[in-house]
N, C-alpha and C positions, 0 to 999 in steps of 0.2 A: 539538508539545511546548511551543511559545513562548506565554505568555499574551499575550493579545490585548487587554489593556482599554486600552492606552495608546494614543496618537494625538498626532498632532502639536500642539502647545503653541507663539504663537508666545513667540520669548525675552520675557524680563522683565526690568527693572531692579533693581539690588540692592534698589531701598528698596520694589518691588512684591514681590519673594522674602524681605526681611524683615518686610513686613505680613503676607503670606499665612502663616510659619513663626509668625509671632505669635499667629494665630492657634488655633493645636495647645494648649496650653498651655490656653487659654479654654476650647477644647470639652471636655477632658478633667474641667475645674472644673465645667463645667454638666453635665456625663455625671453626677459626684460627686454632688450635689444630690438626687442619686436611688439612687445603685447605692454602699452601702458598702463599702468595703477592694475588694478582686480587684482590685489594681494592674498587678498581672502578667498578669491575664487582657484588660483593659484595654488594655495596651499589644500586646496580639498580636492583638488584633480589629482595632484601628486600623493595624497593620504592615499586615496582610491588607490591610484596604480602599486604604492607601497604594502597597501593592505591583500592586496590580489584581487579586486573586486573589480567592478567598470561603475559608471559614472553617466549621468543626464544631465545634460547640460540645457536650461531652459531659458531664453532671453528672447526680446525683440528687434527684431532683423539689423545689421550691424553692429550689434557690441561683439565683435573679433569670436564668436565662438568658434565657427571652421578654422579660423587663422588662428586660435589658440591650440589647435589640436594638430594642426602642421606646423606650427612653431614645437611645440613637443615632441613630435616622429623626428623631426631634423636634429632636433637636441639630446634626442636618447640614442639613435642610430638603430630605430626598430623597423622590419619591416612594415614599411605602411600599404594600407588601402583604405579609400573614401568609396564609402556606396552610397550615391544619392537615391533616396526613397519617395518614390513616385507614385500614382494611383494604381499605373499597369505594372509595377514591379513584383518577378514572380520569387515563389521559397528557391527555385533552382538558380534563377540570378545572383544568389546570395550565397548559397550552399556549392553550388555545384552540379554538374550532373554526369551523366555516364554518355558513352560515345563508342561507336560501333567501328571498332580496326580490325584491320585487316593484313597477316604476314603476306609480304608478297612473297616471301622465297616457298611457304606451303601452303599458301591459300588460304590457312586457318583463321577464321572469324572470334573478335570476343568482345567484351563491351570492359572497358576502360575509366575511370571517375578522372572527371575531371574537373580537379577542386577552385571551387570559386571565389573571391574576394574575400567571404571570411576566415580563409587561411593565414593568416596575418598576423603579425605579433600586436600590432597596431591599427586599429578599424576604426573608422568613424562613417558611424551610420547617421547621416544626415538629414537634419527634417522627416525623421521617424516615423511620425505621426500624421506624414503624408500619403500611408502606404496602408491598405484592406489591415485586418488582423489575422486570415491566413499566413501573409509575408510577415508579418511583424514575430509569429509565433515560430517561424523558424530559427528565430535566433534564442528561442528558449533553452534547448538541449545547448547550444555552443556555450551562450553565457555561464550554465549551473556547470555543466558535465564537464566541460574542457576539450568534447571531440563532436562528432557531426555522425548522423546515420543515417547514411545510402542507401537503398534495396538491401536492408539487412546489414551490412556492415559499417562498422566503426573506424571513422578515421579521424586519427588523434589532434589538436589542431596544436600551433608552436606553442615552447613558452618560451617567455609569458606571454597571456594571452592578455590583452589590453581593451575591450571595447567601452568607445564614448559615444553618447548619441546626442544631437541635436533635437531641438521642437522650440513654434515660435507659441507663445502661449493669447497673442490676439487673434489669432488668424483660427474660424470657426470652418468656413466654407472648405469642404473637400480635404476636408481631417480626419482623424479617426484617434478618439483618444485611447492611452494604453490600457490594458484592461491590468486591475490590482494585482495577476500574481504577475506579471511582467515587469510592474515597477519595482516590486518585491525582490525582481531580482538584480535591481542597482541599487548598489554598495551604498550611493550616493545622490540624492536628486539636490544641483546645483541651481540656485539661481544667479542671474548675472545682471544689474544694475546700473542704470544708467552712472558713465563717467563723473567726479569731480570736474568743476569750471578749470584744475589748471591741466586735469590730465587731457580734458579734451584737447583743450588750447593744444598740449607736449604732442597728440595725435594730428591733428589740421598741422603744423610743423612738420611733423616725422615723415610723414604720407604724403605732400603734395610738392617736396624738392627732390632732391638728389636723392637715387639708390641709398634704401640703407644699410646698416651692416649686416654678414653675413651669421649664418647661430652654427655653431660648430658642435658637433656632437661630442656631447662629454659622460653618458650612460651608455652599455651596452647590454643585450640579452642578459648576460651572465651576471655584472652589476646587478641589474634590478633580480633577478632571482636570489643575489647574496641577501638582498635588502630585505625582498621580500622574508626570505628566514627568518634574518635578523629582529623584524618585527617579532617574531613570534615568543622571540625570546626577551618581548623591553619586560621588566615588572611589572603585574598588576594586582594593588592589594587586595586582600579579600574582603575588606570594608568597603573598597570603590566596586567591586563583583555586585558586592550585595546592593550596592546603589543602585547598579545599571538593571539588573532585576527587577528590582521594585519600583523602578519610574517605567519599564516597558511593561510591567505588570499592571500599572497604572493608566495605562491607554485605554485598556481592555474594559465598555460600561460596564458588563453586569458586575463584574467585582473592582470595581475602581473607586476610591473614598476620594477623589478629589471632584468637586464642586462644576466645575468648567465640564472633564467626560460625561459627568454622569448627566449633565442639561440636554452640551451639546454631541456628544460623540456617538456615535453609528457604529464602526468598528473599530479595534485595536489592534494593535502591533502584535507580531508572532515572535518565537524565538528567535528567526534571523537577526531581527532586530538590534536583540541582546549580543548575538556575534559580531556583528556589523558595529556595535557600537564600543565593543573592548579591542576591535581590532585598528577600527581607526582611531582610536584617542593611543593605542601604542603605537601605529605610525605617524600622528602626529606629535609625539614626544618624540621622535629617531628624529622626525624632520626637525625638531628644534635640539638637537643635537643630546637630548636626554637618554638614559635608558630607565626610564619608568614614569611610567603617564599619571596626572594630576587630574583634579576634581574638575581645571580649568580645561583642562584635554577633552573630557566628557561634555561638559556644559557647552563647550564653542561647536560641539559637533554632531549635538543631541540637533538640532534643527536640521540639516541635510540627511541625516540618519532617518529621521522620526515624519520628516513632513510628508512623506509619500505612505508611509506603513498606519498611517491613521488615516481615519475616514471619519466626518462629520456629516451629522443630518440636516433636515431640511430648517429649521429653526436657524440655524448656526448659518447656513446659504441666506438665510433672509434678513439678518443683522450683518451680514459681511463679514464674519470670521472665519478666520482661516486655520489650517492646519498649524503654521508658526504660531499665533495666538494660543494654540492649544498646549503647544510645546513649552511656550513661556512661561504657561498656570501651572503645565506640569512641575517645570522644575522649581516655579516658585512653592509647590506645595508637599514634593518629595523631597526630606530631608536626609541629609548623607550620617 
């Protein structure tokens, strides 16, 4: 259940922990240069990648999802790869596969891995939910584990390992939705909303004259691995501990005392939950330059955390509630 992308960091000096925090601020400005308004969406793609986890990103067609996620490879300076997910897309197109060479100096035959697009510090599997769930499930083992397994062997994938995925959420015909431990295993289910009247207007401008500016990279591998540490170490008090427990405990019907589960909920959220959600509320205090996360860190992040890890029944689909709704009752009815 424990995300795996962290590794040991050694310490740092305060004024190497306030260059590298100086940092956050820059990338976010150069991200901007390209990707107007989605402030909020923004900040929980970068919580994601701070936390070590990956990220879903779900909108309809045009709001900059793929351009926000090569606006971020250009900006961190990670190795990228985009895998567009198709109906015929197979696990080995993803993975890799083995290949038969041959020495010419001794004629000796062997078979060779040869690693495929998810070798990458930076993946973006795109329109996800376009692809069977044999392909989809290959990215199970990369996502949790951190390595990939061949005919028996293990091969370790970079760090950090970054994956985001796309999915358009109107499009029914020749889909395939994710099955719950798959979504389970993003950090983060993102939605993305149609623009404000002035940021489109700032988009219809920026998009249809002159070249615009270029994004310079201002992260690199080593960066976001200090960063990643560094989350691990923001504060979390044992009073907000005991929150995040008991409102993920609260998902769960048969033992939930809140009103909303027990009507409409189906299933409840697991332990990751709980880790996924102290981990991102202390990367979003790094990214607001704090070292120790608030009530307010939990509450803005309990919805991308929780909206996927809850499941409602058939009563709740036939009043049109949704899993955000559920989150809402939640936190209105869990008190800290």
């Amino acid at each position: 259940m424990t995300y795996l992308q962290y590794d040991f960091i050694p310490p740092m000096t305060e004024q190497e922990v306030n260059t590298l925090l100086a940092k956050l601020p820059v990338l976010k400005a150069e991200i901007a240069k390209v990707i107007v308004g989605q402030e909020t969406v923004l900040d929980e793609v970068l919580v994601a990648l701070l936390a070590g986890g990956h990220a879903l990103l779900e909108g309809v067609p045009g709001l900059a999802k793929t351009l926000l996620v090569r606006t971020l490879a250009a900006a961190t300076d990670l190795p990228f790869r985009r895998i567009q997910f198709t109906p015929d897309l197979m696990p080995t197109d993803i993975l890799g596969t083995e290949v038969l060479e041959e020495d010419h100096g001794t004629g000796h035959r062997s078979f060779k891995f040869n690693p495929g697009p998810i070798f990458a510090s930076l993946v973006l599997a795109d329109e996800i939910n376009r692809t069977p769930p044999k392909t989809q499930a290959a990215l199970l083992e990369a996502m949790q584990e951190g390595h990939v397994t061949y005919a028996g062997q293990e091969h370790a994938l970079p760090k950090p390992f970054f994956l985001l995925a796309t999915q358009n959420p109107i499009e029914q015909s020749g889909t395939y939705p994710l099955p719950e431990a798959q979504l389970d295993r993003f950090l983060l289910y993102v939605r993305i909303g149609y623009p404000t009247a002035e940021e489109e207007l700032a988009v219809l401008r920026g998009t249809t004259g002159a070249a615009g500016q270029a994004v310079q990279p201002v992260l690199g591998g080593a960066d976001i691995r200090a960063l990643q540490a560094l989350v691990r170490q923001v504060s979390f008090s044992p009073e907000l501990m005991d929150f995040v427990n008991r409102l993920v405990r609260a998902t769960r019907p048969a033992t939930s005392e809140v009103k909303f589960i027990k009507d409409y909920g189906r299933w409840g959220a697991g332990p990751r939950a709980g880790q996924a959600l102290i981990l991102c509320a202390k990367a979003r205090a790094l990214l607001h330059g704090r070292f120790a996360a608030t009530l307010e860190d939990i509450r803005t992040l309990a919805p991308p955390v929780l909206r996927h890890r809850v499941l409602l029944n058939f009563n709740a689909e036939a009043e049109n509630l949704t899993t955000d709704d559920a989150v809402v009752e939640l936190l209105k009815a869990v008190q800290v």
